[in-house]
Residue, then its C-alpha position, 0 to 999 in steps of 0.5 A: x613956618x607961617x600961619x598963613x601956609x597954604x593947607x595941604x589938598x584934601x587926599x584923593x578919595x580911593x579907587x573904588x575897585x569893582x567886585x562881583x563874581x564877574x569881576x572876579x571871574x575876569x582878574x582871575x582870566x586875565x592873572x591865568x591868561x595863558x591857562x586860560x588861552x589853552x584852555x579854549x584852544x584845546x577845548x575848541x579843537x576837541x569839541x570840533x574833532x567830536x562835532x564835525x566828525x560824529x555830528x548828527x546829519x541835518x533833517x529837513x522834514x517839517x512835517x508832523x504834527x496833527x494837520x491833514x497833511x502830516x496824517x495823509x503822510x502817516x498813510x503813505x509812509x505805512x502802507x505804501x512803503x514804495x513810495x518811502x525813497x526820494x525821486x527827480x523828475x526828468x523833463x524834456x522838451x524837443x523844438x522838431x518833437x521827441x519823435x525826430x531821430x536826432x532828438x529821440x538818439x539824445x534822449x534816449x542816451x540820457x535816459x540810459x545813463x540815468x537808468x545805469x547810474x547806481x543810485x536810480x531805480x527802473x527809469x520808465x522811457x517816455x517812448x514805452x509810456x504815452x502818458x509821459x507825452x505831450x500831444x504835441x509829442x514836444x515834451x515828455x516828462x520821466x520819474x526817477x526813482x532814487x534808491x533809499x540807501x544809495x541816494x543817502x551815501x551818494x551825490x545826485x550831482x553827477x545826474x544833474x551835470x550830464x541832464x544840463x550836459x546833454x541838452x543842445x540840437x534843439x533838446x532842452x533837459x531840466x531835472x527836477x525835486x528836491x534832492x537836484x535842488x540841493x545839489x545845484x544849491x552851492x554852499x555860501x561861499x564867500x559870503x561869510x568871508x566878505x562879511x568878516x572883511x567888512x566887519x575888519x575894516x569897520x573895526x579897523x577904522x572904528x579903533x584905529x588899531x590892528x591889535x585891537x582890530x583883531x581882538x573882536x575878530x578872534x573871540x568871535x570866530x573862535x566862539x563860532x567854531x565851538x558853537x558850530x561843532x557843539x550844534x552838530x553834537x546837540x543834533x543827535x538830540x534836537x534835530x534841525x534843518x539844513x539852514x541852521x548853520x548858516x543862521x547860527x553863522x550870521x548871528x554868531x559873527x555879528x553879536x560875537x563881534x559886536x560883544x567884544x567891540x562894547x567890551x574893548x572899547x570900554x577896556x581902551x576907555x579905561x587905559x585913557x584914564x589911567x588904570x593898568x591893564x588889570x583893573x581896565x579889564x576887571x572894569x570892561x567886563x564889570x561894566x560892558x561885559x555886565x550888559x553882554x550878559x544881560x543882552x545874550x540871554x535876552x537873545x538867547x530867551x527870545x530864541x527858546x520862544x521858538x519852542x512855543x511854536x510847536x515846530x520839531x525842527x524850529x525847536x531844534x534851531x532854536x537850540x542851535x542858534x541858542x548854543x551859538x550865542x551862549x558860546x559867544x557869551x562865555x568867550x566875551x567874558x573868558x576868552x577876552x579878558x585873557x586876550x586882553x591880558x596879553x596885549x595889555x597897553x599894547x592894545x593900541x599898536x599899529x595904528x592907523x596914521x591919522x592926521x593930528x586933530x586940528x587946535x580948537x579955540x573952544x570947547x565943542x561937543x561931540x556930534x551926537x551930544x549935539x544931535x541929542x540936544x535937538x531932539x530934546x528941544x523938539x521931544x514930540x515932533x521927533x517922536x511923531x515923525x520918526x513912529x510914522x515913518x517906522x509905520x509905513x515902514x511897517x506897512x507892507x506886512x499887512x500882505x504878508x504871504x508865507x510859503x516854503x520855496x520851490x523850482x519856480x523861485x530859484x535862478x534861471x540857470x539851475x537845472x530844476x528850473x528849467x525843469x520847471x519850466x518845461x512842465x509848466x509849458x507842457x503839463x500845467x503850473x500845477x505839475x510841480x504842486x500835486x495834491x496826494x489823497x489818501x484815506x483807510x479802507x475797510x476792503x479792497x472793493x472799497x470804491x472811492x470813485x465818487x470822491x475821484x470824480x468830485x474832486x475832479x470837477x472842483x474848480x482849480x483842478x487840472x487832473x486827477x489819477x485813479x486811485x490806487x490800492x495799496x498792496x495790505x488793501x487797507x489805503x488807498x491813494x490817488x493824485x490831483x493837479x492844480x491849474x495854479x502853481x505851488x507859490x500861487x494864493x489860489x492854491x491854498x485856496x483850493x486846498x481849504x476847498x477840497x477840505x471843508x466843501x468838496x470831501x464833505x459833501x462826497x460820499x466816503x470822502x470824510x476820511x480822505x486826507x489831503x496830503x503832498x508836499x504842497x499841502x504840507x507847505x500850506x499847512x505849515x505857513x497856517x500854523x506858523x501864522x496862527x501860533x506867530x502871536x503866541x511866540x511873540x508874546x511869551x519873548x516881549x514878556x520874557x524880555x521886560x523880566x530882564x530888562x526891568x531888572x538890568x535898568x530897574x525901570x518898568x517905564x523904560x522896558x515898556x519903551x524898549x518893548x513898544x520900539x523893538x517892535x515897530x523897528x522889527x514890524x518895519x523889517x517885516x515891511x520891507x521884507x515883503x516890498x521887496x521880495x514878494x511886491x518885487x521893489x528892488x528884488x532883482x537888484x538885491x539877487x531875488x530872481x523873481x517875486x514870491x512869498x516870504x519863507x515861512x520860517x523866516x518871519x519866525x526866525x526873525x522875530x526873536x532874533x532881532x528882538x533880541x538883538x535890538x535889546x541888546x543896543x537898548x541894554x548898551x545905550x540904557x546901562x549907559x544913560x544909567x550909570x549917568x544918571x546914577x552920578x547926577x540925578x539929572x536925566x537930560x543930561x544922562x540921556x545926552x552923555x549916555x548917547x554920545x558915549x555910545x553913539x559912535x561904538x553903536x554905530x560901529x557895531x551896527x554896521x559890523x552887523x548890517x555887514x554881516x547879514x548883507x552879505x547873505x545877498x551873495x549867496x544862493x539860498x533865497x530863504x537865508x537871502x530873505x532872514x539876511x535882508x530882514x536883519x540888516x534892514x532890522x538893524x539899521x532902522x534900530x541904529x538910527x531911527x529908534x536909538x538916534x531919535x525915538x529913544x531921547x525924544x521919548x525919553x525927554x517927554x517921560x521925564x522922571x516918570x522914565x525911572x518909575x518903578x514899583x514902590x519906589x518915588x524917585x529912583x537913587x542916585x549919587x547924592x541922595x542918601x539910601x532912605x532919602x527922597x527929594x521933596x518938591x522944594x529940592x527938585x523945584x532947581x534940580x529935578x524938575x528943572x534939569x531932570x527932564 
């Protein structure tokens, strides 16, 4: 053998298998897939018998707490239990006048239906009550007692199809309140269904792959049955409105499918590099399955800020929404790592025919790599442009109104607005808005005349009824009607007169209560607003505590914070241009403008907090695991970016999809969180991931990874308790290490 033989190549350096509990967790789903898969199906299907069968009813009552329209409901409630039970609103409107024969048979058969149907009370006939008419005699009005038990049991559909039924012959019947809001209201439909079909195609697309395209898809909607049901269960303990279902639904489909997309994505990514099943699902879940959990619980923290508001039923969507995401979770690093062991290399199955790539004559950088680049050459120009344009963006949430929707905001074609509609024209916008007056009193004589009769004379005032005595004589009650509709700024306006000039200054009127659902709603929006900064603050800190020790960067988490903010102000801003200045609203299926609903910016807020970190926690862990292998924090930027660029993308359109799609249905209140959090979104996928993120970045330089107590930050290479000194880093930071 000659001396001069070639030495045999160094031996490979071993594979570095990952170990950790959620390692371990995931080698253990995937070997026991098949228990595991059981498992969840018999856990889903029995907590869904439990849920959907004995769940807890949804409450809708946001009244409470200390404001003066929750005191004057306390009176009402207790001394005057008549008035416990819900009632609709007949309003009638006849061309020839009430009077004609034809018009006065009609009317009077709608009116006998009304009466004999087994969930009304006594229906008083316009024709016994001149005060229910007009003086014109063309429109009259009727209230419509509804009985408490029967009502609970029974639809008031039926009722509101033959009012809209019987109309013709120059009669038009509309009826209103809010039981015949929600019966015209339909459930969302198809929504969901357009939204999870989009998403398919986008995953189709995005993988190229059936099997991989239907991973996602089934991890999410098995997490959004158990989630739902469990929401139903936890009601009996945290009641929430009616809303939370289709919040939970939203949220639960676009971050349940996004999680198992960053998952799958990092599973196919392994498989190309050669690891067997085993291992690639053991490293997707180390790593990507890693920054799932992180981002779910900043998700989840950032909705238990709802409970700093104070709010009964917003604490219980909190928790709702916190028990969808929380399911979601667990099936990302359970359910998955299972599915993932039963297609293993099949994963990539009935593709997608693609044209073969054409040859390439060099080496060419990914787009985003390229586009990264840019904004690196240009680091303050990016900046300054893209933080400008989020401002304007911004802008528009300075004239930001809250208010809860009523009859003038829904469609045209619903009955309740056509009720409306004819009350307005007969009696005043102000019908549909009436301020309730209630107040203790010592004794029946007790005269509240002076009060009446100051309240009457207040500027903004149609009318006001006498007032009544309960039947303990120990309250009295009386109604006021506003010339200014429900969603009108003048309203609220009166409401803080009567309160702090008027009733002080009548005598026996500084016990009188302002009370009604109108006041209710402009107390509530008040309280909102004044308790909204609170909230935001507890999530933002709440959120750096994760984020520093996801990233181990203080520099960073402020970053993130600073642009989560300006990505959610931005959706505030738009929110506002175009539902309550009317820019596109009719477009995008709002029928006329009004005010933001007053719990949607504070849903919206820990949402999309939470769910702009999770992009930031995927991109940055990312950059992360770069810069850990090179030091070099350009280049880690670059290749982070480009590595995620295209599943961040697929994601944010998985979710834009999603949340569009509320634009179909017939809640203008879910209509308006849906809009936020697509516009949201986007702005967080482009403007801030794409551009604010390198460029800022680029101009912290080293300073990115500053963390207490720590000069520079490790990395491969450097030894534990080794720190370059300046002559090292003059090539190798300071040069490369922007």
């Amino acid at each position: 053998m000659s001396d001069h033989s070639v030495p045999p190549p160094p031996p490979s350096p071993p594979v570095r298998r990952p170990d950790g509990a959620l390692a371990a967790l995931a080698r253990l789903c995937h070997r026991r897939r098949r228990l595991v898969l059981l498992a969840w199906l018999v856990g889903v299907v029995a907590v869904a018998f439990a849920g959907f069968g004995f769940g807890a009813a949804p409450d809708n009552d946001f009244s409470g707490g200390d404001s003066g329209s929750a005191k004057a409901q306390t009176l009402i409630e207790k001394h005057f239990p008549e008035r416990r039970g819900d009632t609709l609103t007949l309003a009638i409107k006849a061309t020839g006048g009430i009077d004609d024969p034809a018009a006065r048979r009609r009317i009077e058969k709608v009116i006998a239906e009304l009466d004999a149907s087994p969930v009304t009370g006594p229906v008083t006939s316009p024709y016994q009550d001149g005060s229910l008419v007009t003086r014109d005699r063309r429109i009259a009005r009727t209230t419509i007692p509804l009985t408490e038990e029967a009502a609970k049991k029974t639809d008031v559909k039926p009722l509101v199809d033959a009012v809209k039924g019987a109309s013709g012959d120059g009669v038009t019947l509309g009826l209103g309140g809010e039981r015949a809001e929600k019966a015209e209201t339909p459930p969302q439909g198809p929504a969901e269904g357009v939204g999870l079909l989009t998403a398919a195609v986008i995953l189709f697309i995005s993988f190229g792959s059936l099997v991989a395209m239907g991973l996602p898809i089934a991890t999410a909607l098995t997490a959004i049955l158990g989630g739902l049901a469990l929401i139903k269960l936890v009601g009996h303990l945290v009641p929430a409105p009616d809303f939370t279902m289709l919040v939970a639904v939203l949220v639960g489909l676009g971050i349940g499918i996004d999680y198992a997309l960053f998952i799958v994505t990092r599973y196919r990514e392994a498989l190309r590099d050669g690891d067997d099943p085993e291992n690639a699902t053991v490293k997707a879940i180390a790593t990507a399955g890693h920054a799932v959990l992180f981002a779910g619980t900043t998700v989840v923290i950032a909705l238990l800020g709802l409970v700093v508001m104070g709010q009964r039923l917003m604490t219980g969507v909190a928790v709702a929404a916190s028990v969808t995401v929380l399911v979601t979770m667990i099936a990302a690093v359970t359910l998955l790592p299972a599915l993932l062991g039963v297609t293993g290399r099949r994963i990539d199955s009935l593709r997608l025919p693609r044209r073969a790539p054409r040859p390439r004559t060099g080496e060419r950088r990914p787009p985003a790599e390229r586009w990264a680049a840019v904004v690196q050459r240009r680091p303050l120009v990016a900046a300054v442009l893209a933080g400008t344009g989020l401002l304007v963006l911004a802008a528009p949430v300075l004239s930001m109104r809250l208010s809860l929707p009523d009859a003038s905001v829904q469609p045209r074609d619903r009955s309740s607005h056509t009720s409306y509609t004819i009350l307005s024209e007969g009696f005043g916008p102000g019908y549909g808005a009436p301020l309730i007056f209630a107040t203790r009193i010592g004794s029946a004589d007790a005269d509240l005349r002076p009060v009446v009769d100051a309240v009457g004379r207040t500027e903004g005032i149609a009318s006001v009824t006498p007032p009544q005595v309960s039947r303990d004589g120990r309250a009295v009650t009386f109604m006021a009607f506003p010339k200014s509709g429900a969603q009108d700024e003048a309203t609220a306006d009166l409401v803080h007169r009567l309160r702090d000039d008027v009733l002080p200054g009548a005598p026996g009127g500084g016990g009188v209560q302002v009370g009604g659902p109108n006041a209710g709603a402009i107390d509530f929006a008040e309280d909102v607003g004044s308790r909204l900064p609170l909230m935001i603050g507890v999530v933002v800190a709440l959120s750096l505590v994760l984020l520093v020790a996801l990233v181990r960067s203080v520099t960073i988490a402020l970053q993130a914070a600073v642009m989560n903010l300006l990505s959610i102000g931005a959706a505030y801003g738009v929110l506002v241009a175009v539902v309550q200045w009317g820019w596109l609203g009719s477009a995008l299926g709002f029928p006329t403008t009004m005010p933001i609903t007053t719990w949607v910016p504070m849903m919206m807020f820990p949402l999309l907090f939470g769910l702009s970190m999770d992009y930031e926690v995927f991109l940055i862990s990312r950059v992360r695991e770069e810069y850990v292998r090179t030091g070099d924090t350009r280049t880690a930027v670059t290749r982070g970016l480009a590595s995620t660029a295209k599943v961040i993308t697929a994601a944010a359109a998985i979710m834009i999809a999603v949340f569009s799609t509320s634009l179909l249905g017939p809640d203008v209140s879910v209509k308006q969180i849906g809009l936020g959090m697509a516009v949201a979104v986007l702005v967080d996928a482009t403007i801030v991931r794409m551009i604010l993120v390198p460029a800022v970045m680029e101009l912290c330089g080293r300073a990115n990874w500053w963390m207490p107590g720590r000069r520079t930050p490790a990395y491969a290479g450097e030894t534990p308790r080794q720190e370059a000194g300046p002559q090292e880093t003059s090539g190798r930071m300071w040069a490369g290490r922007r």
